[in-house]
C-alpha positions as CSV (number, residue, x, y, z in Angstrom):
1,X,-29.5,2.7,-46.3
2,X,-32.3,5.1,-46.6
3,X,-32.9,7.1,-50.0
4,X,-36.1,8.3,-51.1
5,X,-38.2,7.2,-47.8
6,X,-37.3,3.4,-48.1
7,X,-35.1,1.6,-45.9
8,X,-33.1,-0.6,-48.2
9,X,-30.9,-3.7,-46.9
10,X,-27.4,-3.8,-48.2
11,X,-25.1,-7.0,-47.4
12,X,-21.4,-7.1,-48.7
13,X,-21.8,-9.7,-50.9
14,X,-24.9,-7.8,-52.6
15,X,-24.3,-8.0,-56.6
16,X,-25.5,-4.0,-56.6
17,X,-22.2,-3.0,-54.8
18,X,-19.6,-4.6,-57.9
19,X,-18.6,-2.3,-60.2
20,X,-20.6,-1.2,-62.7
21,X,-19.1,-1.8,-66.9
22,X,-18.1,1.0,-68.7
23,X,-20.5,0.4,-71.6
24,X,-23.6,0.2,-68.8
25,X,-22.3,4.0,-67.7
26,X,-22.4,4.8,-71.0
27,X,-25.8,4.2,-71.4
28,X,-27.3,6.1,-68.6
29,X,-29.1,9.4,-68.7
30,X,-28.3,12.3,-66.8
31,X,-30.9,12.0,-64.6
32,X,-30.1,8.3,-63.8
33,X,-26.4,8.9,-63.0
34,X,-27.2,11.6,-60.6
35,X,-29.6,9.3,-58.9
36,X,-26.6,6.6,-59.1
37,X,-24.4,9.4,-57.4
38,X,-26.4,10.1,-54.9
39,X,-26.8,6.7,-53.5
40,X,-22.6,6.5,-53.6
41,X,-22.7,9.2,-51.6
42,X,-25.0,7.7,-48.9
43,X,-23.8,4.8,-48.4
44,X,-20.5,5.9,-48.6
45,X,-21.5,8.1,-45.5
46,X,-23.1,4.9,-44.4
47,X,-19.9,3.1,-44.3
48,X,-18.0,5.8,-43.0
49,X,-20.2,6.1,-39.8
50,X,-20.3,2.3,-39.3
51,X,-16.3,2.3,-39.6
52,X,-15.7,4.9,-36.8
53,X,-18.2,2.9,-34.7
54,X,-16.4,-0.4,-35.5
55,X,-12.7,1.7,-34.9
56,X,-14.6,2.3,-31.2
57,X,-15.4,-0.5,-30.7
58,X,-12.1,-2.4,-31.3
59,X,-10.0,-0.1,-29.1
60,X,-12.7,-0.4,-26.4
61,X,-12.4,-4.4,-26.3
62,X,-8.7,-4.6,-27.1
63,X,-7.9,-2.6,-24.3
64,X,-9.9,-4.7,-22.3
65,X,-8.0,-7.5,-23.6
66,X,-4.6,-6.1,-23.2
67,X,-5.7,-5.3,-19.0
68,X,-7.4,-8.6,-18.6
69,X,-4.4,-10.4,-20.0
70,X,-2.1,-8.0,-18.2
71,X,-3.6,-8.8,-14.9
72,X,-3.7,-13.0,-15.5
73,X,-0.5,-13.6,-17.2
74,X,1.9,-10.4,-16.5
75,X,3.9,-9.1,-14.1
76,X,2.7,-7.5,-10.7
77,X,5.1,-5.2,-10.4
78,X,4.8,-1.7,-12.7
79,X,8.6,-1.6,-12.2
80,X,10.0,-1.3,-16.2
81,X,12.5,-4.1,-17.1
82,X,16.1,-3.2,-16.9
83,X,17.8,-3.5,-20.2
84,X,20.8,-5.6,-20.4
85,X,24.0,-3.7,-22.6
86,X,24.8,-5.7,-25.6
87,X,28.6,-5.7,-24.5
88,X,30.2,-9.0,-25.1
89,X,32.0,-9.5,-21.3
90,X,35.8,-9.3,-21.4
91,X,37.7,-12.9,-20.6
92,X,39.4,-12.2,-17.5
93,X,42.8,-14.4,-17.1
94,X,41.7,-17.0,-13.7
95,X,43.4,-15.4,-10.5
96,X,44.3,-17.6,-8.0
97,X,41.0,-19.0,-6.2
98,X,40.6,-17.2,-2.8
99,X,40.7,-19.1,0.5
100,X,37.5,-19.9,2.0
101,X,37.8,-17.7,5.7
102,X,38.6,-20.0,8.7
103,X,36.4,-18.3,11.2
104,X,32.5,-18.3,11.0
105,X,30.2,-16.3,12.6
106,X,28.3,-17.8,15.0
107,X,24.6,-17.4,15.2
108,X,25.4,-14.9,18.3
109,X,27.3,-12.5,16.3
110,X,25.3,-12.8,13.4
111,X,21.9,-12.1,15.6
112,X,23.1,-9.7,18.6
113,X,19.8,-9.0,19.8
114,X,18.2,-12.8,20.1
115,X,17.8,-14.2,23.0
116,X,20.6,-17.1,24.4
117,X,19.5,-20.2,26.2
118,X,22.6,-21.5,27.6
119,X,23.3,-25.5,28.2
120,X,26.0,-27.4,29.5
121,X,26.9,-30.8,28.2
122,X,28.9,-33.0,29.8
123,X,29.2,-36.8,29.8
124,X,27.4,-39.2,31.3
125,X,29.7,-41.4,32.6
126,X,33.5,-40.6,33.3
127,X,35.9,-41.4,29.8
128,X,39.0,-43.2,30.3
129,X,42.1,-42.0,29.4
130,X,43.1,-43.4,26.0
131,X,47.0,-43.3,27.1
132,X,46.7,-45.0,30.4
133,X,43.0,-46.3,30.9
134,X,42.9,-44.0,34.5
135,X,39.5,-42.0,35.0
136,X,39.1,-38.6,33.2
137,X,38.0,-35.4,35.5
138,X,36.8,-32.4,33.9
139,X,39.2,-29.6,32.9
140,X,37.2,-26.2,32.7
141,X,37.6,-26.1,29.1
142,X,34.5,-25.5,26.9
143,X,33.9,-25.9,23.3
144,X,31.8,-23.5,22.4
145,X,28.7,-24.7,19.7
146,X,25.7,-22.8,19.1
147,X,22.5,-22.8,16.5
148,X,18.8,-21.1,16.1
149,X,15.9,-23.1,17.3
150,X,12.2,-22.2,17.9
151,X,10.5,-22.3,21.0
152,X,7.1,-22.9,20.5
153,X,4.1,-20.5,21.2
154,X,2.5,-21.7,24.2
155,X,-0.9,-20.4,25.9
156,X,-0.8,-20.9,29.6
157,X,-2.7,-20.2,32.6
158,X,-0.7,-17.9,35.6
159,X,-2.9,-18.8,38.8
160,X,-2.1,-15.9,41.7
161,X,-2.4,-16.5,45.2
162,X,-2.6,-12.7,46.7
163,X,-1.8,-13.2,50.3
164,X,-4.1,-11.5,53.0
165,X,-2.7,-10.3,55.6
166,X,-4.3,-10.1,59.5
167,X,-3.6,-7.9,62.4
168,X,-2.4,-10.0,65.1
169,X,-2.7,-7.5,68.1
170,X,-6.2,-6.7,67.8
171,X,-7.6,-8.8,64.9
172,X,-9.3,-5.8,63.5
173,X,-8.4,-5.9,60.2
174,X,-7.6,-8.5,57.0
175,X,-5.7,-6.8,54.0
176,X,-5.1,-8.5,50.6
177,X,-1.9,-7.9,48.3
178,X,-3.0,-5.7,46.0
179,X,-3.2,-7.7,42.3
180,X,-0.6,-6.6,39.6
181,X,-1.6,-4.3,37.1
182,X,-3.0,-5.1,33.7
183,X,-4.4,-3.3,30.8
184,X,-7.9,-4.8,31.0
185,X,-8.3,-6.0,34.9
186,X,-10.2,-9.0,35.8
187,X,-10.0,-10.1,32.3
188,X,-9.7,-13.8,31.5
189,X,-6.9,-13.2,29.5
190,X,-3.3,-11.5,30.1
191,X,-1.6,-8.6,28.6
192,X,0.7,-11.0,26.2
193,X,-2.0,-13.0,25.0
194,X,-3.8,-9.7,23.9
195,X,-1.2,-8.0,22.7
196,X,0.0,-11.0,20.4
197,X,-3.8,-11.7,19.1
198,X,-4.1,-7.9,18.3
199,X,-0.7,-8.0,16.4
200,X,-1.5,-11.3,15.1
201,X,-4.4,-9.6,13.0
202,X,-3.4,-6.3,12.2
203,X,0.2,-7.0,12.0
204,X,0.4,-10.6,10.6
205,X,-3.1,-10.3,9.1
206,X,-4.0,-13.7,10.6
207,X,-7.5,-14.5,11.2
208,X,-8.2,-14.8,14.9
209,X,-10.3,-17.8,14.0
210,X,-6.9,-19.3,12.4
211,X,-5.0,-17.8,15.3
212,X,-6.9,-19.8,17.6
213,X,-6.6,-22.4,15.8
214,X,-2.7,-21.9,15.6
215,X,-2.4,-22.4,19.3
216,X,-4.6,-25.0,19.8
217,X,-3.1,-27.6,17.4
218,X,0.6,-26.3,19.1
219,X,-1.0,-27.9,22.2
220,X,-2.5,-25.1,23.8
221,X,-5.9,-24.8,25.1
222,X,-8.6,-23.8,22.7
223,X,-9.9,-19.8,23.2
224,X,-13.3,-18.7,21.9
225,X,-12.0,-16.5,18.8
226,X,-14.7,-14.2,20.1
227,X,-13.6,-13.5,23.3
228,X,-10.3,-12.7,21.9
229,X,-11.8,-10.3,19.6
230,X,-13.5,-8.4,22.2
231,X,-10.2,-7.9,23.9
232,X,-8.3,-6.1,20.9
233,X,-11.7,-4.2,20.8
234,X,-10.9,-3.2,24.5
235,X,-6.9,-2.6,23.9
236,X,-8.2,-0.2,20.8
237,X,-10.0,1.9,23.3
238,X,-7.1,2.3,25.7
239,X,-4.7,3.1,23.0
240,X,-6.6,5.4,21.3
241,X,-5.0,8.3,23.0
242,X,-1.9,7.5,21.0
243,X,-4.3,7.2,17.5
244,X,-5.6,10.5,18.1
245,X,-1.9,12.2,18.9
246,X,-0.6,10.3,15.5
247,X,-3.5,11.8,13.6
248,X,-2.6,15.5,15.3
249,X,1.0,14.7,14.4
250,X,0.2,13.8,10.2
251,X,-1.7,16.3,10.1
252,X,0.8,18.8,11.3
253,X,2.6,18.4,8.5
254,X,2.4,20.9,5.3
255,X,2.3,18.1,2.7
256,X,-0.7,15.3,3.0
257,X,-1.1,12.0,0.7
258,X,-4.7,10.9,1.1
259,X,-6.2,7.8,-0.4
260,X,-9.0,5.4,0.3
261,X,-10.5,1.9,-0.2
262,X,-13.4,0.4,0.5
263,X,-14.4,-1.5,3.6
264,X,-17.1,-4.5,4.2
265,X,-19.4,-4.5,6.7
266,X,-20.8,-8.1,7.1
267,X,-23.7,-6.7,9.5
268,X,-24.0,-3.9,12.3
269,X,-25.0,-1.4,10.0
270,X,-27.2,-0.3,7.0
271,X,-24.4,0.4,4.9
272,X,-22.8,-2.6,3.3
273,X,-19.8,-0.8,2.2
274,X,-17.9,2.1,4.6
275,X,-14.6,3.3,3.3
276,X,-11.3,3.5,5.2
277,X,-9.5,6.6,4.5
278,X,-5.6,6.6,4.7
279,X,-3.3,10.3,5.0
280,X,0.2,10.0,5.2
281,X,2.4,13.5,6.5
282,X,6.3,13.1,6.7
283,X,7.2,9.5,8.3
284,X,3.5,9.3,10.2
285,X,0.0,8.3,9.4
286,X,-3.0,7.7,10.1
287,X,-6.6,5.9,9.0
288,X,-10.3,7.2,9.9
289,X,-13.1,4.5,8.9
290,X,-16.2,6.6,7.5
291,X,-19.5,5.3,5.9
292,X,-18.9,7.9,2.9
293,X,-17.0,8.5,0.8
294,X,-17.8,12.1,-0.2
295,X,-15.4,14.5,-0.2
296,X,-16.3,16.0,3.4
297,X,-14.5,13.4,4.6
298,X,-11.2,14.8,3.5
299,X,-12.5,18.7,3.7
300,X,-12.5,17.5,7.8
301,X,-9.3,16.5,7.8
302,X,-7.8,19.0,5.8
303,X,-9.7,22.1,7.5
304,X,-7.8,20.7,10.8
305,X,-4.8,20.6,9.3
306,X,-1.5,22.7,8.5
307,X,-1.9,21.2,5.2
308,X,-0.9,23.4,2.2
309,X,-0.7,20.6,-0.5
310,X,-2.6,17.6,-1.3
311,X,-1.4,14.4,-3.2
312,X,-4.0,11.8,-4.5
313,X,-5.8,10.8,-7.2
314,X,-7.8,12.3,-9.7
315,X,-11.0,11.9,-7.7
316,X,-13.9,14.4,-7.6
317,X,-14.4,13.6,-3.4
318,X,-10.4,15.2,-3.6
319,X,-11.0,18.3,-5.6
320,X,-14.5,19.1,-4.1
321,X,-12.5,19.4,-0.6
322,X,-9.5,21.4,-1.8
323,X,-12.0,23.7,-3.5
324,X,-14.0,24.3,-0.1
325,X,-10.8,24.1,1.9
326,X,-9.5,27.1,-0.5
327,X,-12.2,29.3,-0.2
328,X,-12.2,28.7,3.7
329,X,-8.9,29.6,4.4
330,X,-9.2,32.4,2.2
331,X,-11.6,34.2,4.2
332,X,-9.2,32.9,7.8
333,X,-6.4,34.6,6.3
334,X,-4.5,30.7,6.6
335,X,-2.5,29.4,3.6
336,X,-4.3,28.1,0.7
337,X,-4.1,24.5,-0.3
338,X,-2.8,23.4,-3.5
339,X,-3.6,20.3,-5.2
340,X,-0.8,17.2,-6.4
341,X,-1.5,14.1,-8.7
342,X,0.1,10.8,-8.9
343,X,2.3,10.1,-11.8
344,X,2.0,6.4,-10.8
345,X,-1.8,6.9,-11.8
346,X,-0.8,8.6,-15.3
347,X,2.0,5.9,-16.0
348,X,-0.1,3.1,-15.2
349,X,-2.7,3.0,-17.8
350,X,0.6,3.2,-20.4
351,X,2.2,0.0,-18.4
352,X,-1.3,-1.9,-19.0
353,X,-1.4,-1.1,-23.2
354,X,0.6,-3.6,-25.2
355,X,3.9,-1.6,-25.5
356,X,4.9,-4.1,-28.1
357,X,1.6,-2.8,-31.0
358,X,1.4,0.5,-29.4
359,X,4.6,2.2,-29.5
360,X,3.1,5.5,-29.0
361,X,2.1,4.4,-25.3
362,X,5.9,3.1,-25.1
363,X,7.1,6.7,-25.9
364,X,5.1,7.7,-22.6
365,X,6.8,4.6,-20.3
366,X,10.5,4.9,-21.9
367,X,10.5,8.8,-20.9
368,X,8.8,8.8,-17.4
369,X,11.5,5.2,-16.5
370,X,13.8,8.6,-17.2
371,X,12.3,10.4,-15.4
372,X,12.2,7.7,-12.4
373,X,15.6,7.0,-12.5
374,X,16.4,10.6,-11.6
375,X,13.4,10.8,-8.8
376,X,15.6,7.9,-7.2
377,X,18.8,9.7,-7.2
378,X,17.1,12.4,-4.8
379,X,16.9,9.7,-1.6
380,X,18.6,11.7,1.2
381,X,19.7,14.8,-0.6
382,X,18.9,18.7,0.8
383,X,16.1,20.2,-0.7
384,X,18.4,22.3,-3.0
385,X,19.9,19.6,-4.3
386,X,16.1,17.9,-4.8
387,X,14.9,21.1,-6.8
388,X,18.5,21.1,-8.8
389,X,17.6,17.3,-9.9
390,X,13.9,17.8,-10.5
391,X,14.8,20.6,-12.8
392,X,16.6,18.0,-15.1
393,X,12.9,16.3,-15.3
394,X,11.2,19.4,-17.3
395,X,11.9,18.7,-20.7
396,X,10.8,15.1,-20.4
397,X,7.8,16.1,-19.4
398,X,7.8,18.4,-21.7
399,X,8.6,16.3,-24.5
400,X,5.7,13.9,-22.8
401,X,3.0,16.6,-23.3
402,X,3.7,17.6,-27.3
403,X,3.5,14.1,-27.9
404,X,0.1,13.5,-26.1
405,X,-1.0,16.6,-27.6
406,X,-0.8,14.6,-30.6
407,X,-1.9,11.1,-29.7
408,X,-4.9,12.0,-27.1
409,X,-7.0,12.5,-30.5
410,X,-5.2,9.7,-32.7
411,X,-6.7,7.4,-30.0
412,X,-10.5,6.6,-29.3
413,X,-11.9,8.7,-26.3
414,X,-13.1,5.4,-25.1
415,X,-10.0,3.0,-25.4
416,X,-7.8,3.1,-22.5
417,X,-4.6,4.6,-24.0
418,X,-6.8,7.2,-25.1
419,X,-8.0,8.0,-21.5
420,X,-4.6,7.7,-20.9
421,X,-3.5,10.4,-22.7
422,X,-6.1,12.9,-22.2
423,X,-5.5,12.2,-18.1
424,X,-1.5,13.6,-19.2
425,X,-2.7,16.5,-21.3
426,X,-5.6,17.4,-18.6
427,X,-3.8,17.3,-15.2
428,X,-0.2,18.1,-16.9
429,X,-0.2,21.2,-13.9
430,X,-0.9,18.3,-11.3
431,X,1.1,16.4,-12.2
432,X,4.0,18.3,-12.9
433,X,3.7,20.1,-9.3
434,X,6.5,18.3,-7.9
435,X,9.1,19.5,-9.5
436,X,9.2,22.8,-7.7
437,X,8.0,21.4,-4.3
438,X,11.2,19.1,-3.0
439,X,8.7,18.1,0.1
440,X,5.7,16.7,-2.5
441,X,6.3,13.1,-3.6
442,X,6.6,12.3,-7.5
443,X,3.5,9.5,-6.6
444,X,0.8,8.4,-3.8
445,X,2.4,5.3,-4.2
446,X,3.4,5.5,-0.3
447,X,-0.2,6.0,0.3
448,X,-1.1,2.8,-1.7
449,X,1.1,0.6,0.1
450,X,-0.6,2.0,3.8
451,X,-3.4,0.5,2.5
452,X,-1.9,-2.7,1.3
453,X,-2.6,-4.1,4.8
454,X,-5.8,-3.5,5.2
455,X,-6.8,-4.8,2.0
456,X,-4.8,-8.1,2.6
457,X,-7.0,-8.5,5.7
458,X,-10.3,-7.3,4.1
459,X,-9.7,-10.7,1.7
460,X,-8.8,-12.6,4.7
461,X,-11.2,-12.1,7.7
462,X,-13.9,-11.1,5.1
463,X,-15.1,-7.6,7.0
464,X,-16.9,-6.0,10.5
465,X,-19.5,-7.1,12.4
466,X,-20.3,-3.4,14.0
467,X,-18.9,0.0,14.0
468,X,-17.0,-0.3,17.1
469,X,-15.0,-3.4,15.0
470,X,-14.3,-0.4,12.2
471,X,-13.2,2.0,14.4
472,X,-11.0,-0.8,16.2
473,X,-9.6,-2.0,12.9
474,X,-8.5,2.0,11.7
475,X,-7.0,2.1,15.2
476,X,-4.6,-0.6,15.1
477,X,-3.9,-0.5,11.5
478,X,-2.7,3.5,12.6
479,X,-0.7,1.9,15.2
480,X,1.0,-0.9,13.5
481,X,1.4,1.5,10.0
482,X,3.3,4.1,12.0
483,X,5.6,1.5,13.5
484,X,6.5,0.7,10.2
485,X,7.3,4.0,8.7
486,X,9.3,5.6,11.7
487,X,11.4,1.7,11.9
488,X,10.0,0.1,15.3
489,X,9.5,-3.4,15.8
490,X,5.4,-3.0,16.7
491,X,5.0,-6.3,18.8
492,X,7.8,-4.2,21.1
493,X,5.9,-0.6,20.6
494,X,2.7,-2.2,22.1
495,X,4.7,-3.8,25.3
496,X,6.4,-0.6,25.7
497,X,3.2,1.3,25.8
498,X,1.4,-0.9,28.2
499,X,4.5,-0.3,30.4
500,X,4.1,3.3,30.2
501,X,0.4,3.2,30.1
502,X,0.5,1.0,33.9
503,X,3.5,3.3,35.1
504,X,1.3,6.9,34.0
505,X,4.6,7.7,32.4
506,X,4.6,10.2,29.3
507,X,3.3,7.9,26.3
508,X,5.3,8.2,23.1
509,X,4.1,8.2,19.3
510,X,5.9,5.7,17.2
511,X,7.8,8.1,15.9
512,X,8.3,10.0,18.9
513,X,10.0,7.0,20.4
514,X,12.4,6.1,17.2
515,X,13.3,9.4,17.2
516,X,14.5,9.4,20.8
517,X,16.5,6.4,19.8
518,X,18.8,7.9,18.0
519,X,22.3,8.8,19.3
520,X,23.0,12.3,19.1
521,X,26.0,12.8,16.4
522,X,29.2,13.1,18.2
């Protein structure tokens, strides 16, 4: 404390903070108790600075706490626990037990589209009749046994013999068969073997080190990982026709989700870090690997785009690139872009906060699980029947933002349930957009899991070794994403495209291709 230009050291067990006696009070002059005064008064504003530093302090650290412990001992999953009814079940009177069904599906019926080895057993040596003792003969009746096995993956060498052929009248001329085709020719290695390493990483997320590994201990030969690298670098190049018509189909669509992550580069590059970018539109997507992560990154994709709304994340690369976007397609006369946020993001930072001592953050979670059970009720409805559903939502969120009108300044600025609440309060208009757009998502959380893969194999195979191995990786990952969200088996996608690719047949998106699937309704 500092009163009359001396710094004086006060500890809480100092005999000058007890209580003065009555009779000592008594005995002081004017003078003296206003000197006495004052010095209550300063450290009493002393105190009160050190306690809102302290208050700070404590929700800064137990915050930390709470997430730390959150992410070692808690669930995974942000998905609310469903609470049980406390409704004692009624005894039921025992029925009669039913009878187990005499038929069972055989594995055939169970798995229609597996392939069936068929074998014939018969015996080795003739069986005697039991009746008689004369020679049994076999009667053309069959019973019928079957089961799932595994044949095991098996690397093989094909060796061709192309035939020449000669002219026997005037031995002018020697012509050789032409070779079959192949996605890479006079490559050491086949179209199947390429096709199942490729999938193998970017599918599977197996490192082609442990791939090769795989085959050699089934028996196989063992491949240079290497060389088995540069072919998916190849395969990316000849497919990525089909990444760049994906990436004109997403971004076709009026409603983008963007995120990003970052990605390693082991060498190749001055940058340590470049940053793979992931935009979902309808049921395709697409990723572009860039060495920034500044918001001209998304300002490119969404100036090429029929993009009139943006879902993400509160980031500043995000809001920079609707901003510019805006003001450019104001002056083009195009359709101005509107900007989304993630409720997932708002929810999270409520899920992370002890809901058991914080019950103002359990106020938040109990009314957006509401608010989540109705989103889920809107799977496969019209967008009438989306917006009549949504509406439903308002006075929850309403509800939500009186009451962190009231807590955002309860809280510490610094503690992260007071973050939390001043992210609702700020971005309410964000985050609320939804509910008058049936074709905006009520989360990114779609955009989270496209990148779920190549985070998995970021862990895995560590990083790139160049540029080209970036580019290669955002190509198949496009690929092998797509597949996913328009329902197509990829390892079948990439054999079908070879096929076409060979044949100079029209090449189909994922999508493209699942749509043309479908059986028109009768």
């Amino acid at each position: 404390m500092k009163y009359k230009n001396e710094i004086v050291t006060v500890k809480l067990n100092d005999p000058r903070l007890k209580p003065i006696p009555d009779e000592l009070l008594e005995g002081l002059t004017k003078q003296e108790l206003i000197v006495l005064l004052r010095g209550e008064q300063a450290l009493r504003s002393l105190m009160e600075t050190l306690l809102v530093t302290a208050e700070e302090s404590i929700f800064k650290f137990e915050g930390q706490f709470f997430r730390i412990r959150r992410t070692l001992y808690g669930s995974r999953s942000e998905k609310s626990k469903k609470e049980k009814p406390q409704v004692k079940p009624e005894k039921k009177e025992a029925g009669p037990i039913k009878p187990r069904s005499k038929t069972k599906r055989l594995p055939s019926e169970r798995y229609p589209d597996a392939k069936i080895i068929q074998e014939h057993i018969t015996a080795e040596n003739d069986p005697d009749c039991k009746a008689c003792n004369s020679k049994m003969v076999d009667s053309g009746m069959q019973e019928v046994t079957e089961y799932v096995t595994m044949i095991p993956k098996e690397a093989v060498i094909v060796r061709q013999y192309r035939h020449k052929y000669r002219c026997t009248s005037c031995h002018g001329d020697i012509k050789t068969a032409p070779a079959a085709p192949r996605l890479i020719p006079g490559s050491s290695y086949g179209d199947e073997i390429i096709i199942d390493a490729t999938l193998s990483k970017y599918c599977d997320l197996i490192p082609m080190e442990r791939y090769t590994s795989i085959l050699a201990r089934q028996g196989s030969i063992t491949i240079p990982p290497q060389s088995l690298i540069a072919a998916t670098i190849r395969l990316a190049q000849i497919y990525k026709p089909i990444y760049k018509e994906i990436e004109r189909q997403t971004t076709e669509n009026r409603v983008l989700l963007a995120d990003e992550t970052p990605h390693r580069m082991l060498e190749g590059d001055e940058k340590k870090n470049l940053y793979l970018w992931g935009f979902i539109g309808g049921s395709s997507a697409f990723y572009r690997c860039c060495d920034t992560r500044s918001g001209d990154v998304a300002f490119d994709i969404i100036s090429q785009s029929k993009c009139e709304v943006l879902l993400s994340d509160v980031y500043s690369g995000y809001k920079k690139a609707v901003r510019v976007a805006h003001e450019t397609r104001i002056k083009e006369n195009r359709p101005t872009v509107a900007t989304a946020y993630c409720n997932s993001h708002a929810r999270r930072d409520f899920k992370l906060s002890d809901e058991s001592l914080v019950p103002e953050a359990q106020v938040m979670i109990d009314l957006y699980r509401k608010i989540y059970m109705l989103e889920a009720t809107t799977k496969g409805k019209s967008h009438p029947e989306i917006l009549a559903i949504r509406s439903e939502m308002l006075p929850f969120f309403e509800n939500m933002k009186e009451h962190a009108l009231v807590c955002k300044n309860k809280f510490s600025s610094k503690s992260s349930l007071g973050k939390a609440f001043e992210y609702f309060f700020k971005y309410y208009n964000e985050l609320t957009y939804f509910l008058t757009d049936p074709e905006v998502p009520i989360d990114n959380n779609a955009t989270e899991r496209l990148l779920r893969s190549p985070v998995i194999g970021r862990k895995t195979w560590y990083g790139n070794h160049s540029k080209r191995g970036a580019e290669t990786a955002a190509i198949h990952f496009t690929l092998v994403q797509s597949c996913h969200l328009a329902g197509v088996n990829p390892r079948l996608y990439y054999r079908l495209a070879r096929d076409w690719i060979l044949k100079g047949d029209p090449i189909l998106t994922p999508l493209e291709y699942a749509k043309s699937q479908k059986k028109p309704p009768n």
